[in-house]
N, C-alpha and C positions, 0 to 999 in steps of 0.2 A: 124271364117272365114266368109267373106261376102257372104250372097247366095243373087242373086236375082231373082225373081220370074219371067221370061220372055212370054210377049204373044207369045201363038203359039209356045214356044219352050218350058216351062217346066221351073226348076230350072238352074240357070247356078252360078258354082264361078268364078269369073274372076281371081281367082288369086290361083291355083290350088297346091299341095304339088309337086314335082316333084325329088326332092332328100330327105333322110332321115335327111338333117339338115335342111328341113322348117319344122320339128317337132318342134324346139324353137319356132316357133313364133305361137304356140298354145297356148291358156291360161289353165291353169289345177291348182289346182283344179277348176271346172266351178261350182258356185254360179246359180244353177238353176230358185231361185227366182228371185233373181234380172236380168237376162237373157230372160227369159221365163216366166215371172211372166204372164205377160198378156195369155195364154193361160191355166194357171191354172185358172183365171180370169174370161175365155170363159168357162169352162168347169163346173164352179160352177154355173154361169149366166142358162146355157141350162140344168143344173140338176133341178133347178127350175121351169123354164119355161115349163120341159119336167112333173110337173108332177106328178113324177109315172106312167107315162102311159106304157113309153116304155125303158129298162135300155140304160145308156147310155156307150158307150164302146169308153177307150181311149187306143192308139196307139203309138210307135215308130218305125220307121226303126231299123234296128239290125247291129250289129257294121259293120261285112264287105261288108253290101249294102251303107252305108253313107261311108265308107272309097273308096269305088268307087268314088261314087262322085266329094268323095274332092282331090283324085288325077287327074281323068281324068277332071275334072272342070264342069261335067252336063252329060246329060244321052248319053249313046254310046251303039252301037250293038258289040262289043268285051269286054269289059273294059280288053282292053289289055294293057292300060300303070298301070292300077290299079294290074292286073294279076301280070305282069312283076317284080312289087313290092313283091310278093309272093317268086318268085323266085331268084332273087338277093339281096334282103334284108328282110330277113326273119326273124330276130331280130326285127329289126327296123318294120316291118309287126305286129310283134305283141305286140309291144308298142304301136304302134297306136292300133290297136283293144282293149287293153286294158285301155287306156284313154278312147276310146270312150263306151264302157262296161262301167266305172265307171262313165260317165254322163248320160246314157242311164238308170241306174237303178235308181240314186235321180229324172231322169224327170218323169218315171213312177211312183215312191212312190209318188213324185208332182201331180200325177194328180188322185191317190185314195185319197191321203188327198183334192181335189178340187173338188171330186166327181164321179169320172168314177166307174163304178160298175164291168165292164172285161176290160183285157188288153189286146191288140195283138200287139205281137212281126214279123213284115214284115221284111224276108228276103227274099228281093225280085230281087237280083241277085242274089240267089244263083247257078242258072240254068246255070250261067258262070264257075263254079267249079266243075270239077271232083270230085268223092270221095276222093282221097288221097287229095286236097287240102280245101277240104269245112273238112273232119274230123280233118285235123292240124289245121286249121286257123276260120276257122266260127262256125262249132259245140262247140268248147270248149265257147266261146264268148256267144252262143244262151245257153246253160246250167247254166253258172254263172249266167246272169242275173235273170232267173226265181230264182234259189237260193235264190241270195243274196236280189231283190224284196221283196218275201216272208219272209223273215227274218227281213227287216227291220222293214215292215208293222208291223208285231209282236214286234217288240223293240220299234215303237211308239205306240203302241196298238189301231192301225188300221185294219178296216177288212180286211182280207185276199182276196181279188178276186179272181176267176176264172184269168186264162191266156192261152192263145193262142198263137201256133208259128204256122205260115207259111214260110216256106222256099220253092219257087216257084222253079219249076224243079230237086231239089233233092230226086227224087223217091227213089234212092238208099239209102236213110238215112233215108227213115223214121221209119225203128225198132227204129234204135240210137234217134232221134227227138222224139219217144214216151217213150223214156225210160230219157229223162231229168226235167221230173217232172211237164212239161205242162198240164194242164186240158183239152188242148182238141186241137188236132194237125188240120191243114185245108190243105184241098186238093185241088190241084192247078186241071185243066178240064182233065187234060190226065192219071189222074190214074184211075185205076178201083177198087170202091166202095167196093164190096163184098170181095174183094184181097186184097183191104186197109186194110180192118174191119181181115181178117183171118194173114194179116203181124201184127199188132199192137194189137193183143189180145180183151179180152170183156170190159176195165176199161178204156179204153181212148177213149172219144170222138170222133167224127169224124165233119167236116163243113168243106163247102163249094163243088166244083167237078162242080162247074155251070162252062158253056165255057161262058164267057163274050159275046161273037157276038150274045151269044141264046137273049139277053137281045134286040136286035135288031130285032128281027124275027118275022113276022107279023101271022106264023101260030098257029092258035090258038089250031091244035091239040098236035104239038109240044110241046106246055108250059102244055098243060093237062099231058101229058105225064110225063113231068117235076115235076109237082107235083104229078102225082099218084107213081114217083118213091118215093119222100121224106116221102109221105104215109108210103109207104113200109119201 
């Protein structure tokens, strides 16, 4: 699909899914090299450059935040026509997540073979989904990946990475989310740390729980604070 990358508005597709037979005019299997090569490209360039100083971490969105996208055509405060998809075509909901699951896993093995040292899996609408529909439709998608990731890495006898899942505003998942085999799950700024750490047991990581606005804040006992928490 076309994305193009708009000032001041973000990604937009101009030419958006809208019934379950513009699934045809998808391409599948997707040849990630030849697609996305140049960002395998970037990532080996800045492995370089970087060093060793500091690792470098590469990233995709997760199937049902890009499947947003590409039906409502760019970013929305509902994704209610993406929703909607959920619930009237719920077949066809997860052929799409499963097309987009099996390019989402060769673009991340594409970029430990380019150099990325952790992954992180963004699922970053998930905060649009109830429980009953984030555990039918986007959990099962967020578990495969790590999987089959990790298994591939292994069949071309590449290093296994670290990986990370964010799924922003699914408080209610994160047992489930800690139990799919991530290294290390991230917390969106409204959970609470200690509660995190006592829901997900002692073996799973925990990152992140900053509120992004702190990043704007001029006081400086605030950020002290901020860090004598991470201390801790």
């Amino acid at each position: 699909m076309v994305v193009e990358m708009r000032p001041g508005v973000g990604p937009v597709l101009p030419e958006p899914l809208e019934t379950p037979t513009d699934l045809q005019r998808l391409q599948h299997p997707v040849d990630v090299n030849a697609t996305l090569g140049y960002v395998f490209k970037a990532i080996t360039l800045t492995r370089h450059r970087l060093e060793g100083k500091v690792p470098l971490i590469g990233f995709s969105g997760a199937p049902w935040t890009l499947m947003g996208y590409m039906i409502e055509g760019g970013g929305t405060k509902t994704m209610s026509k993406a929703k909607a998809w959920l619930y009237q075509y719920p077949e066809a909901s997860k052929e799409l997540l499963q097309l987009l699951t099996d390019v989402t896993v060769d673009y991340l093995v594409g970029q430990v073979q380019a150099g990325a040292q952790l992954l992180q899996l963004f699922e970053s609408n998930a905060d649009f989904l109830g429980p009953a529909l984030f555990y039918q439709f986007a959990l099962p998608a967020i578990a495969e990946i790590n999987q089959r990731v990790k298994d591939k890495c292994k069949q071309l006898k590449l290093e296994i990475v670290p990986m990370t899942i964010f799924a922003k505003g699914a408080h209610y998942a994160l047992e489930e989310l800690s139990k799919c085999g991530y290294d290390v799950v991230s917390l969106d700024w409204t959970l609470d740390p200690e509660q995190s750490r006592q829901r997900v047991g002692p073996n799973i990581t925990l990152q992140g729980n900053l509120d992004p606005c702190a990043l704007y804040a001029p006081n400086v006992s605030n950020q002290h604070d901020f860090f004598l928490f991470l201390e801790r």
